[in-house]
N, C-alpha and C positions, 0 to 999 in steps of 0.2 A: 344942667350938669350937676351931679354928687360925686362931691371929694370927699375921701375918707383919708385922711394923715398921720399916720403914726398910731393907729389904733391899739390900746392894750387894754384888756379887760382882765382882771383879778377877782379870785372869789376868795379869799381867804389866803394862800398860800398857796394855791394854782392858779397854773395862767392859763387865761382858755383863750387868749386872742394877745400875738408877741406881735407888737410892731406890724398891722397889718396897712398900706395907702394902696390904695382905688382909684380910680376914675371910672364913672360911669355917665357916658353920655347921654345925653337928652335924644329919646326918642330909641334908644337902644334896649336891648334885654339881657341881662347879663346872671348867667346860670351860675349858683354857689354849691361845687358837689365836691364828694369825700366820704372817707369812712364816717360812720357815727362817732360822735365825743369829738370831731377835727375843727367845731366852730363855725359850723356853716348859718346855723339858728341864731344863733348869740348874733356872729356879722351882722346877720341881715335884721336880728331887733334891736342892736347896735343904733342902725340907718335912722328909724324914728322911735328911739330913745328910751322905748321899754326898757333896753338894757342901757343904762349910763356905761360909758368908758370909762374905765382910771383913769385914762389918758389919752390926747391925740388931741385931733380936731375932725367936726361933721360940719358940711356944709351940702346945704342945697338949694340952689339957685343964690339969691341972697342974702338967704340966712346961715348964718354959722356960729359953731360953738366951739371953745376951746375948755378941754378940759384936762384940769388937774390933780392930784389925790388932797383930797381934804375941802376942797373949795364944793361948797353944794348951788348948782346955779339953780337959778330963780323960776318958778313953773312957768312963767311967761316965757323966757327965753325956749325952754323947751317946748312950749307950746306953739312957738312957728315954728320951729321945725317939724311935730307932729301935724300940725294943718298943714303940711307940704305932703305928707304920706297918704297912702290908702292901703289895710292891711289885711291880708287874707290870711285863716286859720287852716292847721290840719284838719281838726276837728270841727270846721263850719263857724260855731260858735254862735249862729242864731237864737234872738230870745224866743222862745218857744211858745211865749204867748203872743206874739205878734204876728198875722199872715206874712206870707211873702213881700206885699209892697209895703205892708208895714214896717215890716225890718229894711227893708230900705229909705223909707221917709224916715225912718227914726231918727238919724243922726242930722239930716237938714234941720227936721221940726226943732227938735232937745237943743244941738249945740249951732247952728248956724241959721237960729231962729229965723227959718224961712215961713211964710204962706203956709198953711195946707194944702191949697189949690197947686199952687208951685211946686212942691215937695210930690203932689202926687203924678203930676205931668211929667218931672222930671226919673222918678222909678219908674212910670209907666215907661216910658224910652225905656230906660238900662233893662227891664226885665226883657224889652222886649230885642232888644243887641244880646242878650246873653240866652234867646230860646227857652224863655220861660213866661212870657205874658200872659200862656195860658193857665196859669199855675199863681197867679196874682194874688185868688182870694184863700190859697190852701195854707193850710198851718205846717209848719217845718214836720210836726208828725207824721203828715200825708205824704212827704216827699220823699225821693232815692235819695242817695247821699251824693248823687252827681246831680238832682236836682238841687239839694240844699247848697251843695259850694257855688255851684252857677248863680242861685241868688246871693252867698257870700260876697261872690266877686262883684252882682251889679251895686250891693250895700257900699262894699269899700269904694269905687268909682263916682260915688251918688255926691261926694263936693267937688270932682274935679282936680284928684290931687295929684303931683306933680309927677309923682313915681308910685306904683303899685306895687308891694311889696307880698309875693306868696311864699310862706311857711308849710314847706312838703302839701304841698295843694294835692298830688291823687295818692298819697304814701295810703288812705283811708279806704280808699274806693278800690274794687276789683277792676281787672283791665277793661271792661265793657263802661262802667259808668265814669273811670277813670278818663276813655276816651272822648268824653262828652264835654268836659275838663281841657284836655288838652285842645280838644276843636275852637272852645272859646277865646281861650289863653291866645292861640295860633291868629284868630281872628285882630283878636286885640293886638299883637302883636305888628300887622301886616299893616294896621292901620297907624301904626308908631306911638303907641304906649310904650310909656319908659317902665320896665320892671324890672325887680330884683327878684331872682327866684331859687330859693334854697330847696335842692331835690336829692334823691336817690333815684329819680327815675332819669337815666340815661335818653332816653327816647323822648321825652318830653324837651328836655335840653337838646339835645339835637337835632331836632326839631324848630324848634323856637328861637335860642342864643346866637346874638350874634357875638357876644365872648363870652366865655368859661372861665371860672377860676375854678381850681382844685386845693384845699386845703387839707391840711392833715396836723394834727396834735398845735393848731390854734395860728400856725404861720401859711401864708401860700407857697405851694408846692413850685405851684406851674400858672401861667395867664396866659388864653388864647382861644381863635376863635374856635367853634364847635369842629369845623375841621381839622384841627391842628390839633387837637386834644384827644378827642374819639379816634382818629384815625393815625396821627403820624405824631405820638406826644415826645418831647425831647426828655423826659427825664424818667429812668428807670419805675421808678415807684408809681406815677401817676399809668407807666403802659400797666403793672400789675392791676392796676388797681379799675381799671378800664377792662380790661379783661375780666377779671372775675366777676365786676355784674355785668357785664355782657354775657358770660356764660350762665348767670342766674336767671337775668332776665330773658332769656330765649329757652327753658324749661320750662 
């Protein structure tokens, strides 16, 4: 389970996240969508700590933190809760000199000083869950960029971590390699990976989510599942706001 309690995130004199609490279950997927600038990125690098909060409290599983303005907590405490995360980029983010199982053994070998032998058995699996094992020894150069997020995703999966977190995973990719993306997610999904997933793309979330939240200028709108939100939402702003990229996305 990840509780998020009271979340505020402050940049200066703007507030990009008022008073946001969560629950998200274990083994569920829970879609973060909204206009752009409404906090959907921030929440979800909120989850493991990129982003410190002002304020609140994050917990996952066992670990939790409490934070307050002025107090700076200790990298170790933030450090379990990042070993609880696994984080996928918009932009891939692979090191560019490293093959595909490479950028997946990386993080075993470097921080969770595993084996070689281990570190490679255990990418050889993930590449091969995410439709890329034949693609093992190519360089992120060689690849589509629905090839390079699929190895994204199997790098971030490669400790094991509690919740998978994706930052606009196909916003990068056109609809064909987009879909390549949402096939794996879906897979992961059916097999009960917990994710948090910050999107614009409607159809990926309704697809995958078993709850939606909707956010808009840093608070939530609206909480529910993907069919209560896409299709019968209770509150004015979240129908407009379903509608217009529905009407986007079907151009």
């Amino acid at each position: 389970m990840i509780t998020l309690s009271h979340i505020v995130k402050r940049f200066g004199d703007a507030t990009i996240l008022n008073d946001i609490s969560l629950s998200i279950p274990e083994g569920s997927v829970t879609a973060l969508v909204g206009p752009s600038g409404g906090g959907k990125s921030t929440l979800l690098r909120s989850i493991n700590l990129l982003e410190q909060p002002t304020s609140g409290r994050v917990q996952i599983g066992a670990h939790g933190i409490d934070f307050t303005p002025g107090r700076k907590v200790a990298f170790a405490e933030l450090q379990k809760i990042r070993c609880e995360t696994g984080m996928v980029f918009q932009n891939f983010q692979l090191f560019p000199h490293r093959t595909a199982i490479e950028n997946v053994m990386e993080g075993l070998i470097t921080v969770q000083k595993w084996p070689r032998d281990k570190a490679h058995a255990r990418a050889t699996e993930l590449l091969q869950k995410v439709g890329m094992a034949h693609k093992a020894d190519a360089w992120p150069s060689e690849l589509s960029g629905g090839q390079q997020q699929r190895v994204a995703i199997a790098r971030a999966l490669a400790p094991s971590p509690k919740v998978l977190l994706c930052d606009e995973p196909t916003s990068a990719l056109d609809p064909e390699l987009a879909g390549e993306v949402v096939d794996v997610l879906s897979q992961l999904a059916a097999e009960g990976t917990t994710m948090v997933i910050a999107t614009h793309d409607l159809r990926l979330a309704s697809k995958i989510a078993s709850q939606v939240v909707f956010l808009e200028a840093g608070v939530v709108v609206e909480t529910g599942t993907g069919e209560q939100i896409f299709r019968n939402p209770e509150r004015e702003r979240t129908k407009r706001f379903v509608s217009s990229i529905s009407a986007a996305q079907a151009l």
